[in-house]
C-alpha positions as CSV (number, residue, x, y, z in Angstrom):
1,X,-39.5,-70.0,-22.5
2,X,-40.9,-67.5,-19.8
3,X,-43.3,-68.9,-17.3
4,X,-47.1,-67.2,-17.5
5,X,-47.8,-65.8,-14.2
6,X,-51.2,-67.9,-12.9
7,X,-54.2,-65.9,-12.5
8,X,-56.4,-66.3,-8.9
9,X,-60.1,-65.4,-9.0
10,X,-59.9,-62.9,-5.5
11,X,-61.9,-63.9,-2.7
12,X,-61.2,-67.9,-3.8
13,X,-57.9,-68.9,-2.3
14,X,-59.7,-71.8,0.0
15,X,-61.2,-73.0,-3.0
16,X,-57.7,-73.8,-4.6
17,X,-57.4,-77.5,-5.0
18,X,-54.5,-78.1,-7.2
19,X,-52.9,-76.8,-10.2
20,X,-52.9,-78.1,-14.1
21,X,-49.6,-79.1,-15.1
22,X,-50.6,-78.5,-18.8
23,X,-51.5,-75.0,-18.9
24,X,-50.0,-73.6,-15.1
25,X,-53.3,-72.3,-13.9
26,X,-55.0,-73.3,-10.6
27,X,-57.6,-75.7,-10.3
28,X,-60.7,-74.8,-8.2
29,X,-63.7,-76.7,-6.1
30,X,-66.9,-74.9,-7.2
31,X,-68.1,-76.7,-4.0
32,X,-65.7,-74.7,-2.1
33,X,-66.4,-71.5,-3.6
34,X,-70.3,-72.2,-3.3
35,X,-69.7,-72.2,0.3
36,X,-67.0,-69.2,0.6
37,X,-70.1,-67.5,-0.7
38,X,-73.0,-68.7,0.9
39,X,-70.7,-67.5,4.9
40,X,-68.9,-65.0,3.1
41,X,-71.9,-62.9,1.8
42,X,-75.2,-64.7,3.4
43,X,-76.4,-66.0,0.0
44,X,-78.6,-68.8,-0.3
45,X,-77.3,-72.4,-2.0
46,X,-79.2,-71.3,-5.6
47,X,-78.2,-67.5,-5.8
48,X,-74.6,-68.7,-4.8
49,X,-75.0,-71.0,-7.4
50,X,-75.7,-68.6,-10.4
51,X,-73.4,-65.8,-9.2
52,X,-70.4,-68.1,-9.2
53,X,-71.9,-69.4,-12.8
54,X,-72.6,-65.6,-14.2
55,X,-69.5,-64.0,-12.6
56,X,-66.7,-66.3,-12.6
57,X,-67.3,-69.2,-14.0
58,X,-68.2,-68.2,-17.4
59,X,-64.9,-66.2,-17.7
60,X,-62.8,-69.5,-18.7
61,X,-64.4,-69.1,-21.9
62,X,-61.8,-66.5,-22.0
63,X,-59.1,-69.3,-21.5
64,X,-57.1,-66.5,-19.6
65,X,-58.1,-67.9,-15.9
66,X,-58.1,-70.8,-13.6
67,X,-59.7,-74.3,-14.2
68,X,-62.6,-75.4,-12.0
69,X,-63.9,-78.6,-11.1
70,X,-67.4,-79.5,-10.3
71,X,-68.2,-82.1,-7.4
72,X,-71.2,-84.5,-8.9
73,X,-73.3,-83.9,-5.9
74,X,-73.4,-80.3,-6.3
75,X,-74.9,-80.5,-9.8
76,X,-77.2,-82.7,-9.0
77,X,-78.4,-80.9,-6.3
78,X,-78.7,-77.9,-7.9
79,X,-80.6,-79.3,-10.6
80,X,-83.3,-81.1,-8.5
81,X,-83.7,-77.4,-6.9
C-alpha cells in the first residue's frame, strides 16, 4: 500500500504539533496559528479568529487536509468576546 503524501496548510509550520497515526496528516494548535497571524499580518485576536475559521479551518470538511486541535482557553475566550 502507497503512503499518501501529508498536506501542510502554508504559512503554519510552527503550528505543527504532532501527527495522527490513523490517517498520516498533521495535527495543528489553532492557538499557535491564531498567534502566527495576529505578528505575522497585524490582525487583531477576533479577525484572526474568523480568518483561520473561514479560510482554513473549514477546509477539513474536505477530509483532504490536516487535523487541528483547539486549546479550551482559546474558545472560551473567543466566545466571551
Amino acid at each position: 500500500m502507497e503512503e499518501e503524501e501529508k498536506v501542510k496548510w502554508d504559512g503554519f509550520d510552527g503550528a505543527i504539533i504532532g501527527n495522527c497515526y490513523y490517517t498520516n496528516r498533521y495535527i495543528y494548535d489553532t492557538d499557535i496559528m491564531i498567534t502566527t497571524l495576529m505578528a505575522r499580518d497585524g490582525m487583531s485576536y477576533g479577525d484572526a479568529w474568523e480568518y483561520l475559521e473561514f479560510n482554513v479551518l473549514n477546509h477539513h470538511l474536505t477530509g483532504d487536509d490536516g487535523k487541528y486541535i483547539t486549546p479550551i482557553h482559546l474558545v472560551r475566550e473567543y466566545e466571551i468576546d
